[in-house]
N, CA, C and O atoms as a Tinker XYZ file with bonds, in Angstrom:
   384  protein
     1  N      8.005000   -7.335000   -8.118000    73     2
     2  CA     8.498000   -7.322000   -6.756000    64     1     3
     3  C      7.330000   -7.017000   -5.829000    63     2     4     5
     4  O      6.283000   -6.573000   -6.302000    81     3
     5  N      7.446000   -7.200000   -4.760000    73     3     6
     6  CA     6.424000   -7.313000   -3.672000    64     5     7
     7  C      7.201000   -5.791000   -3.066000    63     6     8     9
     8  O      8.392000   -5.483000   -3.009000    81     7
     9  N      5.770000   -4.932000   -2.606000    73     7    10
    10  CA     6.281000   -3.379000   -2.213000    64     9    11
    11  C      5.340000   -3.773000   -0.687000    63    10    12    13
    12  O      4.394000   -4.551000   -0.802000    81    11
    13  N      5.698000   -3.148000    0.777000    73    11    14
    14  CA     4.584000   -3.100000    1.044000    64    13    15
    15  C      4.331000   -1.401000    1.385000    63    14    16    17
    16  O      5.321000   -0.705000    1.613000    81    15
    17  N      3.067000   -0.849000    1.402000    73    15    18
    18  CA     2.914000    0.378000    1.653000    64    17    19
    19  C      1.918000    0.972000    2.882000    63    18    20    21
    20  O      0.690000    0.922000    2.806000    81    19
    21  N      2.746000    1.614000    4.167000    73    19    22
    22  CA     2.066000    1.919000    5.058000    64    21    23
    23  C      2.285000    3.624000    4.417000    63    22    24    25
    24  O      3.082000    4.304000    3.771000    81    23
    25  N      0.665000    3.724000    5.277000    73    23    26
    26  CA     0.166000    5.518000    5.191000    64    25    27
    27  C     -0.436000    5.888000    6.625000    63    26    28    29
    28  O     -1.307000    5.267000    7.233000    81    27
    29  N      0.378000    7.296000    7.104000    73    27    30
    30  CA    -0.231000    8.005000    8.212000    64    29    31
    31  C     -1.032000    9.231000    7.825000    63    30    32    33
    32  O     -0.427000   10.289000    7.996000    81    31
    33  N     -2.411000    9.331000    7.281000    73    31    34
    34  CA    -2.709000   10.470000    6.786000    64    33    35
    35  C     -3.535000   11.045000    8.157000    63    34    36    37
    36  O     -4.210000   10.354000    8.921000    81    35
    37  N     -3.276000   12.596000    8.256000    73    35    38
    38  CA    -3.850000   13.347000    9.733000    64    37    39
    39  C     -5.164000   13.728000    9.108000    63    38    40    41
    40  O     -5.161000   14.637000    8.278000    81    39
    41  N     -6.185000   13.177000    9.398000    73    39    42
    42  CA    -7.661000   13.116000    9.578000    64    41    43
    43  C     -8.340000   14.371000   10.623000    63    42    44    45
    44  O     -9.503000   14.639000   10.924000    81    43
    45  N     -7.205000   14.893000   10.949000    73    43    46
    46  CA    -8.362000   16.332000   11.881000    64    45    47
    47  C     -8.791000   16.865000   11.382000    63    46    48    49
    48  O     -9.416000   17.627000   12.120000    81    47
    49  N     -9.097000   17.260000    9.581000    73    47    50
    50  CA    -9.287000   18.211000    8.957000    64    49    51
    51  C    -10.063000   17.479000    8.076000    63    50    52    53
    52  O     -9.801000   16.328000    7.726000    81    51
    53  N    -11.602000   18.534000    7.487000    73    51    54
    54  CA   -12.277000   17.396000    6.497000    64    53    55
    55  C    -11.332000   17.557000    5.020000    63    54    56    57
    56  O    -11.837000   16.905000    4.107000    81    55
    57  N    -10.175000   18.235000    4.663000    73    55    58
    58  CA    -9.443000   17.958000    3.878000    64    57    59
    59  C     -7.749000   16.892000    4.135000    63    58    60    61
    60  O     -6.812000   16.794000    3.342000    81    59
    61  N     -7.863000   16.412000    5.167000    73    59    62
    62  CA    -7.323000   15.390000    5.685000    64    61    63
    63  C     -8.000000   13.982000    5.579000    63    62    64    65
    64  O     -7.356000   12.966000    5.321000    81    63
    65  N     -9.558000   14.006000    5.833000    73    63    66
    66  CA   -10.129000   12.889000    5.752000    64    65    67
    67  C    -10.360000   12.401000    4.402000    63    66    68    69
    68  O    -10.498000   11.235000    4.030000    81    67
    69  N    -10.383000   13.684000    3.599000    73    67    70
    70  CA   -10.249000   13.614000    2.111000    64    69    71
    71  C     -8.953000   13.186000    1.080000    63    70    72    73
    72  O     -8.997000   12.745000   -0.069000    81    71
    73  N     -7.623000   13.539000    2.077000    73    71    74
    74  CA    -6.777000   12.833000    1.205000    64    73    75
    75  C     -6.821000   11.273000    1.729000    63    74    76    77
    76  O     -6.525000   10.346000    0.976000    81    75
    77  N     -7.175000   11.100000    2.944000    73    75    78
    78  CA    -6.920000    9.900000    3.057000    64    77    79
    79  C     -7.433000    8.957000    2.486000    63    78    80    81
    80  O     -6.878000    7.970000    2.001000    81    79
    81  N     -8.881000    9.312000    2.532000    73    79    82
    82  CA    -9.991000    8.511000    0.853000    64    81    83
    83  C     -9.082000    8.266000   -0.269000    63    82    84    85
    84  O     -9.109000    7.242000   -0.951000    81    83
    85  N     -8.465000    9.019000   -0.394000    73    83    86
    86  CA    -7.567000    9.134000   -1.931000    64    85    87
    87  C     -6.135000    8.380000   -1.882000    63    86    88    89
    88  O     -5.750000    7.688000   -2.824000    81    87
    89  N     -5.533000    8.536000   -0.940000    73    87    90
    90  CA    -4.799000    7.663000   -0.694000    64    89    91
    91  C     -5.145000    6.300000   -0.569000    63    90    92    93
    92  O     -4.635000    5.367000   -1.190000    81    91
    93  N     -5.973000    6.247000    0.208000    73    91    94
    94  CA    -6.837000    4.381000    0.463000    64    93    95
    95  C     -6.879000    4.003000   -1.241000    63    94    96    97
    96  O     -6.186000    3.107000   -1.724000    81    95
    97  N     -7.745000    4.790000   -1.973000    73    95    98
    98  CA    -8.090000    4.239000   -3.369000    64    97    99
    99  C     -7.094000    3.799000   -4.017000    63    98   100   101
   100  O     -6.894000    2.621000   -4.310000    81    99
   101  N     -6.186000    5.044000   -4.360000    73    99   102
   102  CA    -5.284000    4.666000   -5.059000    64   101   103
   103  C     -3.980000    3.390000   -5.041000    63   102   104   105
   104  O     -3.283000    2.942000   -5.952000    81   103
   105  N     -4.058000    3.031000   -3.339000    73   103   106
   106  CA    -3.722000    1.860000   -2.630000    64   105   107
   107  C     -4.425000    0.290000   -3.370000    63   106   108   109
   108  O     -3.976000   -0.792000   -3.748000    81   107
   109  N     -5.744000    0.955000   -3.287000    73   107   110
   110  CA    -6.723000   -0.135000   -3.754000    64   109   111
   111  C     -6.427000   -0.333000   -5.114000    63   110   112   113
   112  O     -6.478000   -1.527000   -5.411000    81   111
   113  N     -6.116000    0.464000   -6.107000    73   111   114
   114  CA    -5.931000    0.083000   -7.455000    64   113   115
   115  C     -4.437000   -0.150000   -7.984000    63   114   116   117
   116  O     -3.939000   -0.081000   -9.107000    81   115
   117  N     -3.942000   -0.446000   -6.756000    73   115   118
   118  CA    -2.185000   -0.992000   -6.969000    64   117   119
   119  C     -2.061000   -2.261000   -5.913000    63   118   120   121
   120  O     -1.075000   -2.949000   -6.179000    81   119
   121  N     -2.753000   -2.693000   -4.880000    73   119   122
   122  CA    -2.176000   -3.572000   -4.030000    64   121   123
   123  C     -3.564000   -4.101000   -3.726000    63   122   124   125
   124  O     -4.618000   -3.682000   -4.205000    81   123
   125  N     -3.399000   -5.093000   -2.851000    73   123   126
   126  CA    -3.899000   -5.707000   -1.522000    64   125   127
   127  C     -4.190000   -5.291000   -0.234000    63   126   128   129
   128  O     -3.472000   -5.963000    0.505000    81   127
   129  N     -4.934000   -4.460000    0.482000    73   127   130
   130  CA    -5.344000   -4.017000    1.621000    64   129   131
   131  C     -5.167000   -5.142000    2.540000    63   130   132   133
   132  O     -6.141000   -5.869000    2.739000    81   131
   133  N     -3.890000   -5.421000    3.217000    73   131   134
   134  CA    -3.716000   -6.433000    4.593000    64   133   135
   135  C     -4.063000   -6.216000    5.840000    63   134   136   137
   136  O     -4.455000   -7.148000    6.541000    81   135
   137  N     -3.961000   -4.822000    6.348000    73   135   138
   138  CA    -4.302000   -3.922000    7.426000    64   137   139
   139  C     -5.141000   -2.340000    7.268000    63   138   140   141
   140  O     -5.169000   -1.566000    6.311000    81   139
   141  N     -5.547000   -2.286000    8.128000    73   139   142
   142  CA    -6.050000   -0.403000    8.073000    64   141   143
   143  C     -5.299000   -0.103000    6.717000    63   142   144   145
   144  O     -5.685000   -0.587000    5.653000    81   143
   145  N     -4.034000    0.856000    6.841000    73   143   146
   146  CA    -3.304000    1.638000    6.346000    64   145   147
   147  C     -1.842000    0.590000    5.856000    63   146   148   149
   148  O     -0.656000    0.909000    5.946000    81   147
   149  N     -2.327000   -0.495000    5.420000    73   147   150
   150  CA    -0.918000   -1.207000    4.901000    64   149   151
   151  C     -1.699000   -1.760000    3.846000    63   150   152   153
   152  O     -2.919000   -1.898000    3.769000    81   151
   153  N     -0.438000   -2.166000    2.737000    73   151   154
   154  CA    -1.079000   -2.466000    1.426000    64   153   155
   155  C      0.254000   -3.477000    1.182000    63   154   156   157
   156  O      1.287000   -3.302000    1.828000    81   155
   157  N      0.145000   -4.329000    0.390000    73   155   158
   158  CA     1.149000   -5.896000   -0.222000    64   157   159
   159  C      0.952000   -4.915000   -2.038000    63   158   160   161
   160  O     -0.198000   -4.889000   -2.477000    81   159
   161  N      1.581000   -4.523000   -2.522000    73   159   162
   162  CA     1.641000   -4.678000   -3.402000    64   161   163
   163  C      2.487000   -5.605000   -4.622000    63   162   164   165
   164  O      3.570000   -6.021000   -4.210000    81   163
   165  N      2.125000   -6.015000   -6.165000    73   163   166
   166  CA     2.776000   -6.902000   -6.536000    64   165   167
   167  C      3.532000   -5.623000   -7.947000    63   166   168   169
   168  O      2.789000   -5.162000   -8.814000    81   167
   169  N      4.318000   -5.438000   -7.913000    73   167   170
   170  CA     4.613000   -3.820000   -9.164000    64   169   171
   171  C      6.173000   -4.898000   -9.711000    63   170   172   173
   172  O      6.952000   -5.736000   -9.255000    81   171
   173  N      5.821000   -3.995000  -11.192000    73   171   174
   174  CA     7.137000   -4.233000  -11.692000    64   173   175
   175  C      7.714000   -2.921000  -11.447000    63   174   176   177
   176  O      6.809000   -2.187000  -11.049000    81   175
   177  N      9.421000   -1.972000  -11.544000    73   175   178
   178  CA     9.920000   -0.979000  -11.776000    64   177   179
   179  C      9.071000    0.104000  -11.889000    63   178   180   181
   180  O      8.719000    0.701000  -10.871000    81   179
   181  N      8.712000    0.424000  -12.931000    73   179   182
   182  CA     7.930000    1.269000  -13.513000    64   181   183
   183  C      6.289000    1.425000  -13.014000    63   182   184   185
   184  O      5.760000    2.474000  -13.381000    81   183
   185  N      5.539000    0.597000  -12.310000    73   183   186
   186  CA     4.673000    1.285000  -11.854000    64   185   187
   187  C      4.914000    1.392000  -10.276000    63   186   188   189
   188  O      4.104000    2.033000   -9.606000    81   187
   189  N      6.209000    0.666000   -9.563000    73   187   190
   190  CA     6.358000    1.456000   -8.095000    64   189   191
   191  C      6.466000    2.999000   -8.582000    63   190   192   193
   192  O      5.525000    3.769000   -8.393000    81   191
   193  N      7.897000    3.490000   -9.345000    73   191   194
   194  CA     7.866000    4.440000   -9.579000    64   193   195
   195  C      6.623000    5.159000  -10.043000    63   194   196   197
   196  O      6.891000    6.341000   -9.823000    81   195
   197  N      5.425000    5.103000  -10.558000    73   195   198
   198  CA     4.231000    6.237000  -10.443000    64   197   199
   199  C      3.192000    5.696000   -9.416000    63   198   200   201
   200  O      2.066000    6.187000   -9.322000    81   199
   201  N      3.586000    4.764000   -8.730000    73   199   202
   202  CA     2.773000    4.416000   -7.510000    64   201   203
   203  C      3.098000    5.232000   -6.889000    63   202   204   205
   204  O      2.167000    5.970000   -6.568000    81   203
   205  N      4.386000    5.606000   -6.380000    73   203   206
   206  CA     5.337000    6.229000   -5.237000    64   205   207
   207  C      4.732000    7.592000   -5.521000    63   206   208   209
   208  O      3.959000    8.165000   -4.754000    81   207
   209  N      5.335000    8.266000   -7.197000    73   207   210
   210  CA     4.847000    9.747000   -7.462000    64   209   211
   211  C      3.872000   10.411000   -6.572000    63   210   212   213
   212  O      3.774000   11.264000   -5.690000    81   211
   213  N      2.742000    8.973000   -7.767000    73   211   214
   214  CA     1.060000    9.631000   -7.342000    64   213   215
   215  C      0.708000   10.116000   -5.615000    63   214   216   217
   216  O     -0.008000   11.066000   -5.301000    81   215
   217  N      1.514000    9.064000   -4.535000    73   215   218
   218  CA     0.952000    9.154000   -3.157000    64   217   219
   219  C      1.630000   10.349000   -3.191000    63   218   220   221
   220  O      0.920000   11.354000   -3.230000    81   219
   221  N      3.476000   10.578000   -3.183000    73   219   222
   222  CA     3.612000   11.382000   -2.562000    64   221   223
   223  C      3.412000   12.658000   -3.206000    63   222   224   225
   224  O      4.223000   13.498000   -2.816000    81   223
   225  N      2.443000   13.142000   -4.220000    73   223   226
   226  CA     1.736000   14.252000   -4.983000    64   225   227
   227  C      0.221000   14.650000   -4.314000    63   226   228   229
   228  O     -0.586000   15.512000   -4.663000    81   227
   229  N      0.170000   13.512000   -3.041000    73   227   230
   230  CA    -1.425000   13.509000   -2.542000    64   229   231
   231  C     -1.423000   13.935000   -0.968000    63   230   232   233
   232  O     -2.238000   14.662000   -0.401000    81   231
   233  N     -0.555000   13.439000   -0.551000    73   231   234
   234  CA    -0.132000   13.791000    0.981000    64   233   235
   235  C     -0.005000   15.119000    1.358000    63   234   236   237
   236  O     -0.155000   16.032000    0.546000    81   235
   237  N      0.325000   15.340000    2.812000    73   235   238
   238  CA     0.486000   16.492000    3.017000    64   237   239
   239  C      1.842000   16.444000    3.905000    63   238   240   241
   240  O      1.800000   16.100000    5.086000    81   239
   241  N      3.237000   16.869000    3.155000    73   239   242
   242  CA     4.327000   16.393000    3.844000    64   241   243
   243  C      4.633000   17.047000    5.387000    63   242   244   245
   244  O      5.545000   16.627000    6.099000    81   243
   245  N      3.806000   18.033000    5.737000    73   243   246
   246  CA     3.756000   18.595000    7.097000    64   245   247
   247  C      3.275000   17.464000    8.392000    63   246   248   249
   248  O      3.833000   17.082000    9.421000    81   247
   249  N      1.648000   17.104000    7.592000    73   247   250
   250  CA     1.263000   16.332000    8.559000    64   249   251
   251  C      0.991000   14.794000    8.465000    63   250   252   253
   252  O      0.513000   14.031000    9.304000    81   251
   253  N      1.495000   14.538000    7.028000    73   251   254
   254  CA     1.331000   12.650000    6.840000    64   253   255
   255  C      2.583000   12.055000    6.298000    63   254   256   257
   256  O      3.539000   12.654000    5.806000    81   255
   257  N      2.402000   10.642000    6.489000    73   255   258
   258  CA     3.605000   10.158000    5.929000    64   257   259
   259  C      3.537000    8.729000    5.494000    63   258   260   261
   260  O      2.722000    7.935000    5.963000    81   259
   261  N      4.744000    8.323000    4.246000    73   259   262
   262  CA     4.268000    6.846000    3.700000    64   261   263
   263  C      5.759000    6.199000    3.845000    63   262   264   265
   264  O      6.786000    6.825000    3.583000    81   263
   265  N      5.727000    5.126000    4.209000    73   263   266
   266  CA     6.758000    3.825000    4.090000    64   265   267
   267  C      6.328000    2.757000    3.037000    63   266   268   269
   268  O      5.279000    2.141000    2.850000    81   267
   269  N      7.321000    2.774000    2.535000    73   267   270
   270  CA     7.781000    1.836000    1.054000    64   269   271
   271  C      8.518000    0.856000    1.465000    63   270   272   273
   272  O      9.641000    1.205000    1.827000    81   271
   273  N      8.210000   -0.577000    1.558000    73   271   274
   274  CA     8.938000   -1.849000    1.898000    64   273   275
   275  C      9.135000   -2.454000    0.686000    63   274   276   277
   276  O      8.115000   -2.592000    0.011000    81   275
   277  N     10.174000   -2.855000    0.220000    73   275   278
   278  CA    10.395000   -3.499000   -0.922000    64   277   279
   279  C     10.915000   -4.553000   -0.748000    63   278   280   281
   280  O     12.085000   -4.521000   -1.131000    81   279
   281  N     10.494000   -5.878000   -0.187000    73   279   282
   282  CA    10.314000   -6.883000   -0.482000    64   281   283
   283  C     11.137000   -7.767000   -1.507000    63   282   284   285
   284  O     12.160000   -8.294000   -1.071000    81   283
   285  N     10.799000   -7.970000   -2.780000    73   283   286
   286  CA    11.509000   -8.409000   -3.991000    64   285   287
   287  C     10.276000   -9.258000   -4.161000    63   286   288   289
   288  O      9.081000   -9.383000   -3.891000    81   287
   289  N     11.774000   -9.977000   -5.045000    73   287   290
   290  CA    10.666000  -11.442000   -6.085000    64   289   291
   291  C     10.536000  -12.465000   -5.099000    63   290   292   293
   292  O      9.475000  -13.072000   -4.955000    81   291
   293  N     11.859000  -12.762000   -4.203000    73   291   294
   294  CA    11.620000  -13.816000   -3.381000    64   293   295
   295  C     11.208000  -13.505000   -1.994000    63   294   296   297
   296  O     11.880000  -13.794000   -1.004000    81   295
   297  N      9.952000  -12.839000   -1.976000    73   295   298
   298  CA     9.195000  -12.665000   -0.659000    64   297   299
   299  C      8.592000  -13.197000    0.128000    63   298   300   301
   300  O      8.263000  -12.759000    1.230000    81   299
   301  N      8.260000  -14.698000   -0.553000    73   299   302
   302  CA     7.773000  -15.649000    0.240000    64   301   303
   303  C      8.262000  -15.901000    1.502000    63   302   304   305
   304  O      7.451000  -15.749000    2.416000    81   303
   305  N      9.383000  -16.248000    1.791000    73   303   306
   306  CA    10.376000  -16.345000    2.864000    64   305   307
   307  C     10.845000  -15.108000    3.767000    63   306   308   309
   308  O     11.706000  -15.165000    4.646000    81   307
   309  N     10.050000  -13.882000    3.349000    73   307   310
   310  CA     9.993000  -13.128000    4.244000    64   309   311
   311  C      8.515000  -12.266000    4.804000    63   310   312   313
   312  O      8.319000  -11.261000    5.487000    81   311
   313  N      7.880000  -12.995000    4.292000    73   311   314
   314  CA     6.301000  -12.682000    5.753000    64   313   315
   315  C      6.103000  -13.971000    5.948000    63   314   316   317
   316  O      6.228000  -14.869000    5.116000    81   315
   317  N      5.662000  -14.089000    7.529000    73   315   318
   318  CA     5.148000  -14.404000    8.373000    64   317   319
   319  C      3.896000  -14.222000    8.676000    63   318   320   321
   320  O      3.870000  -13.169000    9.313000    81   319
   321  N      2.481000  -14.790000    8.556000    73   319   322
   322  CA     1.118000  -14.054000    8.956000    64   321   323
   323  C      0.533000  -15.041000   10.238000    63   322   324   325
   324  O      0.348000  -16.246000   10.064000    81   323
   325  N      0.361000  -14.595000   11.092000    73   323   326
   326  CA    -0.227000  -15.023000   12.330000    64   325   327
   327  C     -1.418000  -14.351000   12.458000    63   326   328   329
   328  O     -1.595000  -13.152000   12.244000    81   327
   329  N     -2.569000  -15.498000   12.963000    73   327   330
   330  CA    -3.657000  -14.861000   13.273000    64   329   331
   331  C     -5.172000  -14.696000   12.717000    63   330   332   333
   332  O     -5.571000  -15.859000   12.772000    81   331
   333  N     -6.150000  -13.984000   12.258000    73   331   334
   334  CA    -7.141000  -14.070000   11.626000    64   333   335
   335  C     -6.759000  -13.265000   10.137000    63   334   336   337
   336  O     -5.770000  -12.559000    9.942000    81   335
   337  N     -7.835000  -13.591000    9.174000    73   335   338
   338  CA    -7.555000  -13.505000    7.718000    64   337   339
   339  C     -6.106000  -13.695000    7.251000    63   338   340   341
   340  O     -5.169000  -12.937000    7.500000    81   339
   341  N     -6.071000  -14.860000    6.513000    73   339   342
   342  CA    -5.183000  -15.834000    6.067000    64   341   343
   343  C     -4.264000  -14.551000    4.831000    63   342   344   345
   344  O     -4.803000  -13.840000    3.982000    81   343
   345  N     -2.956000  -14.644000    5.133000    73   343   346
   346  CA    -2.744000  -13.501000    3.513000    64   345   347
   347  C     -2.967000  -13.909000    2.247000    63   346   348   349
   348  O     -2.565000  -15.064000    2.108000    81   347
   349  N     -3.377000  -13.515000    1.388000    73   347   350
   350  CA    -3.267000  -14.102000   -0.251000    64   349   351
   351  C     -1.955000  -13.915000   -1.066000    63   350   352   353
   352  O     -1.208000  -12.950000   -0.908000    81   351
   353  N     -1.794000  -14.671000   -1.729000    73   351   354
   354  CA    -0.875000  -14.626000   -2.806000    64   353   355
   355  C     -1.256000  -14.010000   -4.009000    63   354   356   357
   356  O     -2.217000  -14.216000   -4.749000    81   355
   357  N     -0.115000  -13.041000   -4.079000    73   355   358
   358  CA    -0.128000  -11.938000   -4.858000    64   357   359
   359  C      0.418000  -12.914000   -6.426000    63   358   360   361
   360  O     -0.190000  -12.705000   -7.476000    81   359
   361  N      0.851000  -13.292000   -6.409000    73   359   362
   362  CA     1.199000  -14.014000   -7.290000    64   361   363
   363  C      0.316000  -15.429000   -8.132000    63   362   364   365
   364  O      0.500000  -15.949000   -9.233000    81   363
   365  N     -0.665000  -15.705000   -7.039000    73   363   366
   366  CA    -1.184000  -16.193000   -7.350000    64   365   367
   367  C     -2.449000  -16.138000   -8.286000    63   366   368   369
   368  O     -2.566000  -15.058000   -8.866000    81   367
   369  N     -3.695000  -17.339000   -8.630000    73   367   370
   370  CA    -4.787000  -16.896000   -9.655000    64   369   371
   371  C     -5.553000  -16.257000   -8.895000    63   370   372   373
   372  O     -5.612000  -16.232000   -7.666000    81   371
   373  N     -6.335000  -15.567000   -9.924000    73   371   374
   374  CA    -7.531000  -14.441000   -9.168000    64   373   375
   375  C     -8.888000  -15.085000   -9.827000    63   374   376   377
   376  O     -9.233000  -15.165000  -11.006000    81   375
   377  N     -9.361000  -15.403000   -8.927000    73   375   378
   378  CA   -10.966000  -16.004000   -9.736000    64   377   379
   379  C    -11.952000  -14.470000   -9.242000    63   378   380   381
   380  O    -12.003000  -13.779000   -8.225000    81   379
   381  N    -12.598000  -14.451000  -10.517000    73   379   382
   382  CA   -13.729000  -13.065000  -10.183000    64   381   383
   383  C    -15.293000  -13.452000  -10.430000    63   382   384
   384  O    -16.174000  -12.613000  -10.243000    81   383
């Protein structure tokens, strides 16, 4: 299923700027970076569920916060991308 994941992490603090590093990464090793703080991910069941865990074990529920869009299988028909950098398909091949 297609997840998408926005993060507000509060950066006033150099242990704020530090979860947010950590949050970004761990973004990076589950999804697609589309925006700043938004991520396309492609998860079956079981790794949304320790995707979800891990962030919200990293945050700070006082001063940050994450939205979970769940999408599905048939997500094609629901984004729209206007504008500069074209989106990729998550589904699609990955040449490296």
């Amino acid at each position: 299923m297609l997840v998408l994941v926005t993060y507000d992490v509060n950066t006033q603090t150099a242990e704020g700027r530090r979860r947010l590093r950590k949050v970004a990464k761990l973004c990076v090793d589950y999804g697609q970076r589309v925006q700043n703080s938004v991520f396309e991910c492609s998860l079956d069941n079981a790794q949304y569920v320790r995707f979800q865990h891990a962030l919200e074990g990293m945050i700070d529920l006082e001063t940050d916060s994450l939205r979970f869009y769940q999408l599905g299988n048939s997500y094609q028909n629901k984004v729209v991308h206007i504008g500069t950098r074209p989106g990729y398909d998550p589904a699609g091949i990955l040449i490296l």
